[in-house]
N, C-alpha and C positions, 0 to 999 in steps of 0.2 A: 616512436612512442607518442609523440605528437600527436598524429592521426586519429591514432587511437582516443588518446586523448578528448579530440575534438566528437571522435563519433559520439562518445559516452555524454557528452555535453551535451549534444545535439537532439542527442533520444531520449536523452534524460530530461528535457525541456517538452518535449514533445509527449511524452509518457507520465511525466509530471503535473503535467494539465491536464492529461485526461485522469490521472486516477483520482486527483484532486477535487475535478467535479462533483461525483454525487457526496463525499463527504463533503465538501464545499456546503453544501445546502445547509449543513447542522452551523457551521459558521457565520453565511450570509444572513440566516435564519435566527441566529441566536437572540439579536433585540428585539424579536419579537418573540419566540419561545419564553425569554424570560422576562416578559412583560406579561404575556399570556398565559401563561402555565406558570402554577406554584414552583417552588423545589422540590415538592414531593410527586407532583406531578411530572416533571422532566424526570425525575428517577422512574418512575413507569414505562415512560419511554423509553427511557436508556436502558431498562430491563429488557424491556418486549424486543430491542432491536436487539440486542445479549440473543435471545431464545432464537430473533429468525437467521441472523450470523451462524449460530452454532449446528441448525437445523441444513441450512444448507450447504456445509461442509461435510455434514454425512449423507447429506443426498447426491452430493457428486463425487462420493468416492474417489478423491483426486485425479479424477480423468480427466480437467482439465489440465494438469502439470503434464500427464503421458502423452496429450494429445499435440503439445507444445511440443516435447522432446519428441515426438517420431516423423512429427513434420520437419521438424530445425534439422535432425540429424538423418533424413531423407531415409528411413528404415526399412521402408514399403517405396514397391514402384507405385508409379500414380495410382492406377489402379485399385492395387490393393489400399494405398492410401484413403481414396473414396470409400469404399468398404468396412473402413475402420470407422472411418466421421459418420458416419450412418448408423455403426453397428453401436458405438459408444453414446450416439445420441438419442438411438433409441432406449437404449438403456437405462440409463441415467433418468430421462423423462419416465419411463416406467418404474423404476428404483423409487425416484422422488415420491411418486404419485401414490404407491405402497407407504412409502414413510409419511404422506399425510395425513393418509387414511386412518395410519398409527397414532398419530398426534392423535386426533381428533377419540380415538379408544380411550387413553392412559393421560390425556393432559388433563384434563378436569379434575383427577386425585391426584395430580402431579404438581400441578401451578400453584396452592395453597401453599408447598414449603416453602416456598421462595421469599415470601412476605413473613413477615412478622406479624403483621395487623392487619393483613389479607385486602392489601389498598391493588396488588395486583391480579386480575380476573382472567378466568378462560375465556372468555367472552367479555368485552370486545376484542383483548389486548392480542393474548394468545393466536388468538384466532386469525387475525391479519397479522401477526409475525409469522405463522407457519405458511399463508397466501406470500408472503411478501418470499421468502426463501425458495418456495417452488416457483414461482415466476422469475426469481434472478435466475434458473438454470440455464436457457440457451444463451442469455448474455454472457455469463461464465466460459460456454463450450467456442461461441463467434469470438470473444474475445481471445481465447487460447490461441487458434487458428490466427488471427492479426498476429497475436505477440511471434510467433513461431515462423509467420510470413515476411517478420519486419517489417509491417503494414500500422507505424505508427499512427498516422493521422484518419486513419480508418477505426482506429481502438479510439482515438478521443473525439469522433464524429459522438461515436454510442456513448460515450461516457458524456457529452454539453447536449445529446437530446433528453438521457435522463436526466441530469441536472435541472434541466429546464422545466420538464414536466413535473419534475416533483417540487420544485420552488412554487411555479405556479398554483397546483392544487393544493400544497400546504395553505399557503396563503388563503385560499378560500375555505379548508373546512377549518382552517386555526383562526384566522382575525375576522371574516364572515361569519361562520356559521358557529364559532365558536364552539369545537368538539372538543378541546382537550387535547390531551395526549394519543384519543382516539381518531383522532383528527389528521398529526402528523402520521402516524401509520397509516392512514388512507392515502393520504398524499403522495408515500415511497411504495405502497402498493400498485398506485394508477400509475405513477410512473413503469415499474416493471413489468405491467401489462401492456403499456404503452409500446414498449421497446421491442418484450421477447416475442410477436409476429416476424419484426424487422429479420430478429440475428436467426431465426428460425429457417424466414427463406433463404437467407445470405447461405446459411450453414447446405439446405437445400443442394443451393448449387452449387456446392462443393463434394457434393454424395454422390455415391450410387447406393440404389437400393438393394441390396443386397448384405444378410444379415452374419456375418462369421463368427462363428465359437471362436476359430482359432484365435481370431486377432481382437477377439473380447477376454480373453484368457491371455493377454499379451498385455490388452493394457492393464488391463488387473492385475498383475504379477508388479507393474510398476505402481500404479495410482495406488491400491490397499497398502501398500508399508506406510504411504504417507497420510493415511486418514486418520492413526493414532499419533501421528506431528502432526497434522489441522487441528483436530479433538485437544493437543496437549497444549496448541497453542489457544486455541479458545479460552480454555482453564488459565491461562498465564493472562491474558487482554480480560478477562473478564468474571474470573470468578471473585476478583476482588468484590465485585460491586453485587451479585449474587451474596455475597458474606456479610459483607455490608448493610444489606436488606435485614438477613436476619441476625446479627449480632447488634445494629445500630438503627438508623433510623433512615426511611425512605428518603427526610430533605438531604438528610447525607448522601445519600445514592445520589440526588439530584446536584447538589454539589460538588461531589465529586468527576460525575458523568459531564458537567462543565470543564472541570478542568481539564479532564480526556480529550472534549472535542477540540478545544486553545490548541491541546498540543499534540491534533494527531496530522495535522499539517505535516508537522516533523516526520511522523512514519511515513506519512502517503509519500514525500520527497526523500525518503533513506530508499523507501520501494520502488520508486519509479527509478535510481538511480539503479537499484539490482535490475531491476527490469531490462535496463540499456545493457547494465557491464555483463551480467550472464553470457548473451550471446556472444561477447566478445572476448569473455574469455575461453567458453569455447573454440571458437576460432585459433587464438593466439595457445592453445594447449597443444595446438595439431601439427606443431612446426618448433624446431630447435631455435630460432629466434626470437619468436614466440615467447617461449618458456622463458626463455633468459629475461625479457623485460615484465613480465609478470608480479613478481616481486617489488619492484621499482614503482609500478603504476597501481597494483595496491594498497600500497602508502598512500597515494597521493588521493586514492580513492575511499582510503579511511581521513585524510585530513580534508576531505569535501564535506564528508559525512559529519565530522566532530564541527566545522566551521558552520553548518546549519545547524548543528546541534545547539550549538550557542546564542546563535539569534533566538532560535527560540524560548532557549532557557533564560537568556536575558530580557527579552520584548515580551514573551507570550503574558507573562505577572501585569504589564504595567498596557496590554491592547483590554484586561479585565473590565474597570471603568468602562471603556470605550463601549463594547460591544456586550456587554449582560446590566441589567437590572441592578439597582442598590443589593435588592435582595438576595444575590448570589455571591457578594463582596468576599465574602468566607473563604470562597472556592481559590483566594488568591496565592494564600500561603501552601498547596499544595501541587500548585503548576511546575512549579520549578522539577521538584522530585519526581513527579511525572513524567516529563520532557527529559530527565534521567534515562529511566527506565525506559524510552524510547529509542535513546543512543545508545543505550545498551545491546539492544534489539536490532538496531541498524547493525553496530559492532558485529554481532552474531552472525548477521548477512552475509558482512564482507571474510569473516576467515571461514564459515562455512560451503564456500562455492565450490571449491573439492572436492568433499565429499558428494556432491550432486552430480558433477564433470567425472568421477570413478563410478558412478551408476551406482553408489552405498547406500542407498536410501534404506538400508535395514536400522543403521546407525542413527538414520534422524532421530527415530519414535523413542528411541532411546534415552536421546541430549531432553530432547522436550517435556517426553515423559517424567525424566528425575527432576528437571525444572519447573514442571507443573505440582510435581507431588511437593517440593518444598516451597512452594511459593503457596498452594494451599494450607501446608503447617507453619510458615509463619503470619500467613494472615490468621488463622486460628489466635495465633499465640498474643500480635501484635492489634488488631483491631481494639479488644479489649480495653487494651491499655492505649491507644493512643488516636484513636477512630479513625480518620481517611489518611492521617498521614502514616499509620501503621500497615493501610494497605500498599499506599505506595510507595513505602519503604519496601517489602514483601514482594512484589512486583517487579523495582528497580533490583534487588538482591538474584530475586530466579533470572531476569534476564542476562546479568552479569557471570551469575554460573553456568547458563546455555552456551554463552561467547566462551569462555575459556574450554568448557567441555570441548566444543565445536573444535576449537586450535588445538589442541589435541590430538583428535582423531583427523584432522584434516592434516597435520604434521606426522603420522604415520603412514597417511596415504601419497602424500606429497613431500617429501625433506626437501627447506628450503624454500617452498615457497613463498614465506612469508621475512618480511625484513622484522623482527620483533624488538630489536630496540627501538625503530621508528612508531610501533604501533603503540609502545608502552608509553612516549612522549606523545601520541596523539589523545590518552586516555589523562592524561597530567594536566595536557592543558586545558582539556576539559571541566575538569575536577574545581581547576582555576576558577572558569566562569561559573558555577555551580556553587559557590562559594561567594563571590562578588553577587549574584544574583541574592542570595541569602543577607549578607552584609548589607546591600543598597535597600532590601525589603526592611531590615532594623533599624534606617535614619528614618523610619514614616517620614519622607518627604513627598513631596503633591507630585502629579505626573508632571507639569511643568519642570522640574527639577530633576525627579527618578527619570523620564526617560531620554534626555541628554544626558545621564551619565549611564546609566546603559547603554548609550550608544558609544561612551567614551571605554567602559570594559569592554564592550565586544572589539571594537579595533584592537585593543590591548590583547586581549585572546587571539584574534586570528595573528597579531603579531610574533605573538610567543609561536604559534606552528613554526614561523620561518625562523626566528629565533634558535629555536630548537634541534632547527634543522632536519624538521620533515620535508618542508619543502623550500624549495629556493627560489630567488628570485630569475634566476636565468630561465628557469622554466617556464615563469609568469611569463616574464620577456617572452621567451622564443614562443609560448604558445598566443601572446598578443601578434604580435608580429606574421604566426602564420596567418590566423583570420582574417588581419588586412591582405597576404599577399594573395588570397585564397579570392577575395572581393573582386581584387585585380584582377586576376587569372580569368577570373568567370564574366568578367564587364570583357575583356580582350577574345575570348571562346565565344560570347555573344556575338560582337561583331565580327570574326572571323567567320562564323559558321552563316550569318548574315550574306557576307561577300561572297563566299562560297555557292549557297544556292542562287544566287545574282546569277555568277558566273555559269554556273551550268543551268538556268533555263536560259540563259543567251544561247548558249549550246545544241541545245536541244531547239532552239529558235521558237521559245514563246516567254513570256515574261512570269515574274513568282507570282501565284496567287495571293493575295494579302490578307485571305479568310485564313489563310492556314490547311484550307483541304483541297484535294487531289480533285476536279472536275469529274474526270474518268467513275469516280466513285457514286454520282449520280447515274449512271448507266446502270 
């Protein structure tokens, strides 16, 4: 279990920083976004980037999830394999390039609902969200192929070249040239321009050209169930703030779209952790040994997820000051319940992987769908009456009924797999810090004070997990313990395998190269 253990740590470190990156940028970016752009201006933004998110979830018809599963689970000989990344990518780019043409039809009577006071436009705004969603396509497809390859540090090359470019050119049309909010959408545009030649050729050689119905009809049979689970989760991450638009006021959108970005650190790291443990428990589902530790290492893998949950529900309120403007101070009171509703969503992750390892994906659109539809009737009901904390109460609420849904239907698919009294103490001690976070915001004491004792709750919460006896300390132990002996092992294999080639070119009677390459390979 160990092992295991350590892989998921490993990848989840590694998968972590890359998917971190380009949302990274709204972070590293934030004291000057909200130096430079009003409140109601960063709610433009956070709309426009709502439309190009939601735009290219239906242009890739989840082909990047099918392309993942038929690579991982080697479904197609190579060959045919090629055939499918060819056939899937032309598609999709063709699909896209149809659904832009569409925007550009139907968005210009379509963008005016969105606003209240019509502060958002088809031109600029729209228009470089719908570029910016057709240009993420082949990053989307190359990165599927990495995830499916276990080619981590190749998924977070593309993910610190985007980051980079779009840091960059923000900075020049936002603090040069001073564009506004139509500024940073240029920025995340020339970044995805910048990129998709790169994953275009990458994907290239991994083709053949050659176009197949059959195994377009293959991946479609998998990817379309999950495009009304994309769609429903769209609706869940963002129709808050679309409602918000028109029930309330754009600075609110801009308020609130701060608190989102504080606390989407938290999702990006619950995702990158799915990212790692998916394959793994693949793996471990395919063997009676396997299965038996399954349950064990899920705990442990919802008490990773609730212990980051916390940091950020405790720190994300009091990094506010630090990184946004006087003028966003607002945004402080609704981080917390935010960064809720995100561990909500992580939760949902971890007892939904089941259902994905039995190939159910008809069940997803379903959990999603009923949590989008109430999460849009209680932001109806709740904005009214209580403006951004109403949506993300609304929000934290639908993703709390997707998780339970989810155990459910994944408890019919699998009996057993889940330890559920360990998972109901990882939801308690949460609740803990989400409450102390609440409490330490009502001493109005200065960050000098609030954020030493945020750090004095969050110890206290990760305490209670062991407390509680999600987890123990002999496992801390044994999994510290492996790492060092793992160091060892690998300082002792260096020099062995050192001695070793010593000893055979004495053999062969000529000595090691010290470049590392073979002579002969210049011939």
């Amino acid at each position: 279990m160990l092992k295991e253990l350590k892989r998921v740590f490993k990848d989840t470190v590694i998968y972590g920083f890359g998917s971190l990156l380009p949302k990274a940028a709204g972070l590293v970016l934030m004291p000057i976004y909200t130096r430079f752009l009003s409140t109601a201006d960063y709610g433009i933004y956070s709309l426009s980037m709502m439309i190009a998110s939601m735009t290219g979830v239906v242009m890739a018809l989840g082909q990047p999830g099918s392309i993942t599963l038929h690579l991982r689970h080697k479904m197609a000989a190579e060959g045919e394999t090629r055939d499918l990344l060819f056939t899937v990518t032309v598609f999709v780019m063709a699909f896209g390039a149809l659904l832009l043409g569409l925007g550009y039809l139907v968005g210009p009577s379509l963008v005016p609902l969105l606003s209240k006071k019509g502060e958002l436009t088809f031109e600029p705004f729209v228009v470089l969200a719908l570029f910016i969603a057709y240009a993420g396509l082949p990053l989307a497809l190359i990165q599927a192929v990495n995830r499916a390859k276990g080619q981590a540090k190749t998924h977070t090359l593309f993910q610190l070249a985007q980051f980079t470019v779009n840091t960059a050119f923000t900075l020049l049309f936002v603090v040069a040239l001073r564009q506004g909010p139509a500024g940073s959408l240029k920025g995340t545009l020339v970044a995805a321009c910048t990129v998709a030649p790169v994953a275009l050729f990458l994907l290239a050689r991994e083709m053949r050209a050659r176009f197949s119905l059959t195994w377009l009809a293959a991946s479609l049979r998998f990817g379309l169930p999950l495009v009304p689970h994309y769609f429903a989760g769209w609706l869940l991450a963002f129709a808050d703030r679309a409602l918000l638009a028109r029930l309330g006021s754009m600075s609110e959108v801009g308020l609130y779209a701060v608190a989102y970005n504080l606390s989407m650190a938290l999702n990006l790291f619950s995702t990158a952790i799915n990212q790692a443990w998916g394959p793994i428990y693949y793996d471990l589902s395919d063997s009676d040994e396997g299965r038996r530790m399954l349950p064990r290492l899920t705990s442990v893998y919802a008490a990773a997820v609730a212990a980051i949950a916390m940091a950020f529900t405790l720190l994300a309120p009091e990094a506010l000051p630090i990184l946004a403007a006087p003028a966003y101070a607002g945004a402080r009171i609704v981080i917390p319940l935010v960064a809720a509703g995100y561990f909500f969503f992580a939760f949902y992750m971890v007892v939904s992987t089941p259902i994905f390892y039995a190939k159910k994906t008809a069940y997803v659109p379903l959990v999603s769908g009923a949590a989008a539809a109430l999460n849009i009737a209680l932001n109806l009901w709740w904005i009214p009456l209580w403006g951004m904390m109403g949506a993300a109460a609304a929000t934290l609420v639908s993703y709390a009924f997707m998780a339970s849904v989810s155990r459910a239907f994944s408890g019919r698919l699998r009996p057993g797999a889940f330890e559920d009294s360990r998972l109901v103490r990882v939801i308690m001690a949460y609740a803990v810090s989400l409450a102390a976070a609440y409490g330490i915001m009502a001493l109005r004491l200065s960050p000098w004070a609030s954020i030493p004792l945020a750090l004095v709750a969050l110890a206290a919460c990760v305490a209670l997990l062991f407390a509680m006896g999600v987890v123990t300390r002999d496992e801390v132990r044994q999994l510290v313990e492996r790492v060092r002996s793992r160091k060892e092992r690998k300082a002792r294999a260096a020099e062995e395998e050192a001695a070793l080639e010593a000893r055979e070119a004495e053999a062969a009677g000529a000595t090691p190269d010290p470049s590392g390459s073979d002579p002969d390979d210049a011939r």
